[in-house]
C-alpha positions as a printed NumPy array, in Angstrom:
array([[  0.   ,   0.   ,   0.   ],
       [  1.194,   3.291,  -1.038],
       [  0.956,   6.246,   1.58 ],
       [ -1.75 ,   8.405,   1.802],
       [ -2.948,  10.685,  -1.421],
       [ -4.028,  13.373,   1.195],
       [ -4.335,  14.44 ,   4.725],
       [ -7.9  ,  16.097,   5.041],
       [-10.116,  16.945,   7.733],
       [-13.184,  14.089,   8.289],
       [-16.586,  15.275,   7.277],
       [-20.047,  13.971,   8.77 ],
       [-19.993,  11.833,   5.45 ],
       [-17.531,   9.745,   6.186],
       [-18.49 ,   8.185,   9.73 ],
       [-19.567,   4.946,   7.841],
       [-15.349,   4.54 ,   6.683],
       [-14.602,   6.117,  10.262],
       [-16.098,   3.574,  12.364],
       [-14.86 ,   0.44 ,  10.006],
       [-11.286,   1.644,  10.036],
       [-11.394,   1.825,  13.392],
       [-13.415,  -1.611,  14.342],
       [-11.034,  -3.112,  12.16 ],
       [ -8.135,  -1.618,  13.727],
       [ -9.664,  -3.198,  17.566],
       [-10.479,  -6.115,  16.339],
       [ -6.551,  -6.476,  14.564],
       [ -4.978,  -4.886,  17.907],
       [ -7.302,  -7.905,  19.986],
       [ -8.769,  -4.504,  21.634],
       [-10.821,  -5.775,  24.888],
       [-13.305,  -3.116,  23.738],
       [-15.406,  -2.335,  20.157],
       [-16.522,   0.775,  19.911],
       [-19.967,   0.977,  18.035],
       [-21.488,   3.452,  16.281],
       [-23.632,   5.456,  19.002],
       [-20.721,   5.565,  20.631],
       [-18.646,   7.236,  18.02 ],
       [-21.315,   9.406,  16.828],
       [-21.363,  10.651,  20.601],
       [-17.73 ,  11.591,  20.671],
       [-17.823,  13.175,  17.067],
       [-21.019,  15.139,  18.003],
       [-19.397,  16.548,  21.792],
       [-19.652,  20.194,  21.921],
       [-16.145,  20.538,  22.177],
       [-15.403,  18.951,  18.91 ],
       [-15.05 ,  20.602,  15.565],
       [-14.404,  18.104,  12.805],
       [-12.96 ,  21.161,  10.338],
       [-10.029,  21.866,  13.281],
       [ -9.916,  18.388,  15.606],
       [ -9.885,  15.517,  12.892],
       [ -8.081,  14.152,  10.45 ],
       [ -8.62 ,  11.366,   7.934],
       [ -6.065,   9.785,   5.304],
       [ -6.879,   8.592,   1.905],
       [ -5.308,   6.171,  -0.348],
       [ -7.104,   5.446,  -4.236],
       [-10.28 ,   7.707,  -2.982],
       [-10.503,   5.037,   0.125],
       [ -9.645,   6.397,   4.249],
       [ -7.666,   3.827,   5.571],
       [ -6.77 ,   5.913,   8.422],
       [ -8.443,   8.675,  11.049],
       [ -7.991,  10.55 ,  14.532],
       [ -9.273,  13.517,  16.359],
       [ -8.463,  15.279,  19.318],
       [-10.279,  16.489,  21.909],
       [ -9.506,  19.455,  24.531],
       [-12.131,  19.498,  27.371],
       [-13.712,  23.437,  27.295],
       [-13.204,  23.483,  30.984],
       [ -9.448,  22.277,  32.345],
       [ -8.542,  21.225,  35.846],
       [ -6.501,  23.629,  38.202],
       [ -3.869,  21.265,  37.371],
       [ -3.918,  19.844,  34.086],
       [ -4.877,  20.922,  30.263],
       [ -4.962,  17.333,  28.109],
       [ -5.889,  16.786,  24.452],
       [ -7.067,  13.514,  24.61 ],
       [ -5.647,  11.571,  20.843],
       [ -8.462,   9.404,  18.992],
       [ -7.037,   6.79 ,  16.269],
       [ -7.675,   4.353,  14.129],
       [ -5.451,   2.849,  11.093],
       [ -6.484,  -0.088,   8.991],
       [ -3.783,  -2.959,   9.875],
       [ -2.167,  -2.832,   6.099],
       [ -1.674,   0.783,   6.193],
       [  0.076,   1.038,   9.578],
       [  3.758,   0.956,   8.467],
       [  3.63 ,   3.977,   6.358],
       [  0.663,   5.974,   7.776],
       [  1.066,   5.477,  11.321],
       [  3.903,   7.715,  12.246],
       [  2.051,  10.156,   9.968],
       [ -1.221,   9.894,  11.189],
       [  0.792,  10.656,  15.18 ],
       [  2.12 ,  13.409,  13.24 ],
       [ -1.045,  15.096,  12.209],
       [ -2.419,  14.613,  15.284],
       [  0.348,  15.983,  17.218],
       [  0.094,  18.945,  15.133],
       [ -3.341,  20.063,  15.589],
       [ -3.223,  19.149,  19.318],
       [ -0.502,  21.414,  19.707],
       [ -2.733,  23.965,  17.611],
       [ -5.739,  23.433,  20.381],
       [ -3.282,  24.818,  23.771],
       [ -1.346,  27.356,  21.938],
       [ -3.71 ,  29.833,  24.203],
       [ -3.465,  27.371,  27.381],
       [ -3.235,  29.437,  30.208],
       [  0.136,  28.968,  32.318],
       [  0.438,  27.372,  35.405],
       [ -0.952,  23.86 ,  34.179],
       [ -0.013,  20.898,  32.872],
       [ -0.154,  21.027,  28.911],
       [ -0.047,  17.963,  27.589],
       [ -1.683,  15.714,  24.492],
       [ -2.571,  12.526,  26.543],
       [ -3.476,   9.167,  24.294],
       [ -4.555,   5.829,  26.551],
       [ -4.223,   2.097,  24.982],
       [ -3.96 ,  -1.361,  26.235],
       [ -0.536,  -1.975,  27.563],
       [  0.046,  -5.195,  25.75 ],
       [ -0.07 ,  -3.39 ,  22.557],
       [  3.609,  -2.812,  22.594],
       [  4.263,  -1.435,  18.965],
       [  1.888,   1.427,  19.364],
       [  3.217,   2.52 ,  22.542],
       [  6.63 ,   2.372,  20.693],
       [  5.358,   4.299,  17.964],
       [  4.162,   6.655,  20.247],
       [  7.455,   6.765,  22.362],
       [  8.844,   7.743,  19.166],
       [  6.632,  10.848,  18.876],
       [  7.794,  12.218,  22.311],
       [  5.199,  10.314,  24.437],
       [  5.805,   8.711,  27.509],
       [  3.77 ,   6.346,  29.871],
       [  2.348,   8.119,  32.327],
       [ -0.542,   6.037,  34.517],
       [ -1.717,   3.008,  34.542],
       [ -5.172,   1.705,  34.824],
       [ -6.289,  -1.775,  36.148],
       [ -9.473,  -3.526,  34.205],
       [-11.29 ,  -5.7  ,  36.568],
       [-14.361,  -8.052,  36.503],
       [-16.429, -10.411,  38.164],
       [-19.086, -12.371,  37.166],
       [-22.062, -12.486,  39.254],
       [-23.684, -16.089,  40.09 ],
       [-26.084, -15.604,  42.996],
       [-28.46 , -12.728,  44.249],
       [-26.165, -10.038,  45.858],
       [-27.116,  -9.181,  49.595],
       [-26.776,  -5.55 ,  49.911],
       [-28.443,  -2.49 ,  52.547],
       [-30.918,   0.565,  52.314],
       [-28.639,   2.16 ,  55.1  ],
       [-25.337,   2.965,  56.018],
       [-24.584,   4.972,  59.83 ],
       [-27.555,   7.099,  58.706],
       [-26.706,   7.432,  55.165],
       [-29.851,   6.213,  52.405],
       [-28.773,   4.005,  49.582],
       [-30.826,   4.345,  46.556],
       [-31.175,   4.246,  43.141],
       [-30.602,   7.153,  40.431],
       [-33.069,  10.114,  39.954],
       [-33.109,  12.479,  37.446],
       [-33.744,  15.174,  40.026],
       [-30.625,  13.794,  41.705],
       [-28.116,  14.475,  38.74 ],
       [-26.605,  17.951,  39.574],
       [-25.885,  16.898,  42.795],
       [-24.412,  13.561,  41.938],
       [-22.194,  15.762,  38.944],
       [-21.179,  17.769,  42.225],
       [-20.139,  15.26 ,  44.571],
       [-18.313,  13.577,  41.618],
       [-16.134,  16.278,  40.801],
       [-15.36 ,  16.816,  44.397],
       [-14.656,  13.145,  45.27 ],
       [-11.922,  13.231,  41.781],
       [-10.359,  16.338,  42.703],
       [ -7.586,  14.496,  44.15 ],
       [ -7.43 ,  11.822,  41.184],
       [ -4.097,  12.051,  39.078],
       [ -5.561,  13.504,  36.263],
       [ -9.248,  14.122,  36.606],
       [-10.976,  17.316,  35.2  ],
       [-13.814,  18.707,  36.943],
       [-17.054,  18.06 ,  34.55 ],
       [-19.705,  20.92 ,  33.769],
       [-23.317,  19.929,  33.077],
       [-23.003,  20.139,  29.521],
       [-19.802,  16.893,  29.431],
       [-21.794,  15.321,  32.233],
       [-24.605,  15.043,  30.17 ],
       [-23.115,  13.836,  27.068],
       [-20.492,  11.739,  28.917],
       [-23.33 ,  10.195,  31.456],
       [-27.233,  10.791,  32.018],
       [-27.63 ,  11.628,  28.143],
       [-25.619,   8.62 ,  26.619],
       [-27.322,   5.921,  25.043],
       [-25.423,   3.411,  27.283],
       [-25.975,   4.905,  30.492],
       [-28.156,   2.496,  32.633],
       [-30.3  ,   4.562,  35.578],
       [-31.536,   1.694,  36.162],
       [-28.74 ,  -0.368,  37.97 ],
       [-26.96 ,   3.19 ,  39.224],
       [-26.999,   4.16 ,  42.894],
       [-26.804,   7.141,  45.083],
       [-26.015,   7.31 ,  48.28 ],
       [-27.591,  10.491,  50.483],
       [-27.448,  11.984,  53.925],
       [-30.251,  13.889,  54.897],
       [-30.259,  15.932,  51.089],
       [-26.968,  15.992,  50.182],
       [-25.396,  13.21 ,  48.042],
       [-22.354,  11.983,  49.368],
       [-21.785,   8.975,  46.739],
       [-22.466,   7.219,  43.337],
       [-22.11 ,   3.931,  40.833],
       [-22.61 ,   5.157,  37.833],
       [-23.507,   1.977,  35.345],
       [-23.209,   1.564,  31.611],
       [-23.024,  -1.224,  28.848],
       [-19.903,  -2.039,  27.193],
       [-19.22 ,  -3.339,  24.399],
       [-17.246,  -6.349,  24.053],
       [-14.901,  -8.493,  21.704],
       [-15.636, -10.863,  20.812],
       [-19.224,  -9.267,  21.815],
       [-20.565,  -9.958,  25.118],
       [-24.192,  -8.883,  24.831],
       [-24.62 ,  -9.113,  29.278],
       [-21.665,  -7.036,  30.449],
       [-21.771,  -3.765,  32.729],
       [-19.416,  -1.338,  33.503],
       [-19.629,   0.415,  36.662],
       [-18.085,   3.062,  34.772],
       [-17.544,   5.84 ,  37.755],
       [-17.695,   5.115,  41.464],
       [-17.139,   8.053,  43.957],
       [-17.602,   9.034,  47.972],
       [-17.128,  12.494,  49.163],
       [-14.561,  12.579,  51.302],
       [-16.565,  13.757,  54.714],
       [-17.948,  10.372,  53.66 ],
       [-15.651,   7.896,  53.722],
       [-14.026,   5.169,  55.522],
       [-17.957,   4.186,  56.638],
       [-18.422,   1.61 ,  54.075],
       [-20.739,   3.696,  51.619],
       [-18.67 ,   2.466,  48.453],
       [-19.423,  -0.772,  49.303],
       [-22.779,  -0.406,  49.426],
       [-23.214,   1.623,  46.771],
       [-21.628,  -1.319,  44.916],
       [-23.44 ,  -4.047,  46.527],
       [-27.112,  -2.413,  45.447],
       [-25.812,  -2.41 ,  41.868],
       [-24.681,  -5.752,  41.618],
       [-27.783,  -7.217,  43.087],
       [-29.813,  -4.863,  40.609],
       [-27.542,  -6.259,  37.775],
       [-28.197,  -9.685,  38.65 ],
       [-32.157,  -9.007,  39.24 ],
       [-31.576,  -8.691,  35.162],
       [-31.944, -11.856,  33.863],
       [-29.957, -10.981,  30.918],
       [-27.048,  -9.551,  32.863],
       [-24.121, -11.733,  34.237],
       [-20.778, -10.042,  33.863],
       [-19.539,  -6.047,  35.854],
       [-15.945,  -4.655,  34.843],
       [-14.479,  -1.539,  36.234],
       [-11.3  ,   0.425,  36.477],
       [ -8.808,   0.594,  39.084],
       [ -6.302,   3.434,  38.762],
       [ -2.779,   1.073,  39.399],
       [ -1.143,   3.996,  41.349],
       [ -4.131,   5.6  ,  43.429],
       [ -4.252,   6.138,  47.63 ],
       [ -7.438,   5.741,  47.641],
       [ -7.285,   1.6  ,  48.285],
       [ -9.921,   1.55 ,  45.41 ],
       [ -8.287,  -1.602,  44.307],
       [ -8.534,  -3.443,  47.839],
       [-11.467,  -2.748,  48.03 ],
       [-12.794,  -4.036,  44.56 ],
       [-10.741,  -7.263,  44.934],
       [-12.468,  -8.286,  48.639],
       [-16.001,  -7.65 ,  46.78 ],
       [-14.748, -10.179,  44.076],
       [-13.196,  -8.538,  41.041],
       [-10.244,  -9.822,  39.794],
       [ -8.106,  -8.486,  37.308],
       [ -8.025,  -8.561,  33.429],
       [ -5.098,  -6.555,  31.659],
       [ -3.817,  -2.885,  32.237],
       [ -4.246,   0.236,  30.404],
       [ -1.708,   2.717,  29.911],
       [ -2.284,   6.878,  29.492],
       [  0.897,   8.125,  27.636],
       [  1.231,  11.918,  27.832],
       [  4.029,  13.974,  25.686],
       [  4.578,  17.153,  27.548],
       [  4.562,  20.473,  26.158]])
């Protein structure tokens, strides 16, 4: 395969090529993960994205064999700035587009923070599975580094899940709409202190959560003390290779700090699990465990019965 006839900016026409380059590229890569097409039409249609100045798509014989975009959140962290790298490169292609595609990317990231404020961490950030060892060479090449690492976990639930409407005074419950703002509150508060976590506004919270097609109110909890929420399981579907139609992802879990240490998380975690397996076509809950964290998120998932799967790994280059 000859290298790409052009460079170009992805239009709304193409997300039919977009999302087979890149399913093709998981499936190739053995990705854990296949992202489908609500999912990408979600990140393509985010507020903060402008195809015409975040994306870019290569061609070869009138045919895009490769695409990314990048993504700077509209409302940065006291601590860092990220533009979060999208990719996807059709396996053929990869020894002569690859490097370019990084390239291009690199480029219009650095484009996005040219106006970052000072006093921040600036950085284009770009997460993978950590067994995919040539891309995180190719992107050591590019001036990226590994930065964090992220534990997948899972469990499979056989047997109804015991779990309590009370903790020392505090209700646990399940989601309500009216309940939302102050969940979105507690949840930035509770990541504050999370290497790398940016505070979300309503508008990401929406799109990123309650609005998403694969949030599940449902199976979500909340945990409250007299009206304020004080914790949260946030649930969603994932989506599997090869697919697994009954998996869960208990996608954020968070206690505000005046909160914890009183075994909220737990059951927070407990209610969910017995609401997933209440489901009759639900069996399997992952989550994430950041490797590195104080928090003892990780001892604590393991003694409710996760174990783990494979690691992640957030490479950042530094600007």
């Amino acid at each position: 395969m000859t290298a790409p006839g052009r460079w170009r900016a992805a239009t709304e026409a193409d997300f039919d090529e977009l999302l087979a380059v890149l399913n093709t590229s998981e499936r190739y890569d053995r990705e854990p993960e296949i992202t489908p097409s609500d999912e990408l039409a979600e990140h393509l249609a985010s507020t903060d994205i402008v195809l015409d100045r975040d994306s870019v798509v290569g061609v070869v014989g009138g045919r895009i064999v490769a695409f990314g975009f990048c993504h700077r959140r509209s409302n940065p962290g006291p601590e860092f700035d990220f533009v979060n790298l999208y990719s996807g490169v059709e396996p053929a292609a990869r020894d002569l587009i690859d490097d370019g595609l990084i390239a291009q990317l690199t480029r219009r990231g650095i484009d996005l923070l040219v106006d970052a404020p000072p006093g921040r961490v600036h950085a284009l950030r770009a997460g993978l599975v950590e067994r995919n060892t040539t891309e995180v060479l190719r992107l050591e090449r590019a001036g990226f580094q590994p930065e964090r690492y992220f534990t997948e976990m899972s469990m499979s639930i056989t047997g109804a899940v015991d779990h309590v409407d009370h903790v020392e005074g505090v209700a646990i419950t399940g989601w309500r709409e009216e309940l939302s703002e102050a969940v979105r509150t507690t949840h930035n508060a509770a990541f504050a202190d999370h290497w790398g976590s940016l505070p979300l506004d309503t508008q990401e919270w929406r799109e990123i959560f309650t609005d998403s097609v694969h949030f599940r109110p449902d199976l979500s909890s909340v945990a409250v003390r007299v009206d304020e929420v004080v914790g949260y399981v946030l649930v969603r579907h994932r989506h599997k290779h090869p697919p697994q139609p009954h998996l869960i992802d208990f996608a954020s879990i968070g206690v505000a700090r005046s909160a914890r240490g009183k075994g909220i998380a737990t059951a927070l975690i407990r209610r969910s699990m017995g609401h997933v397996w209440s489901d009759s076509t639900l069996t399997d809950v992952e989550l994430s465990a950041d490797s590195a964290s104080s928090s003892r998120a990780y001892t604590l998932y393991e003694r409710l019965g996760f174990r783990p799967l494979y690691r992640t790994v957030t490479m950042l280059r530094r600007l």
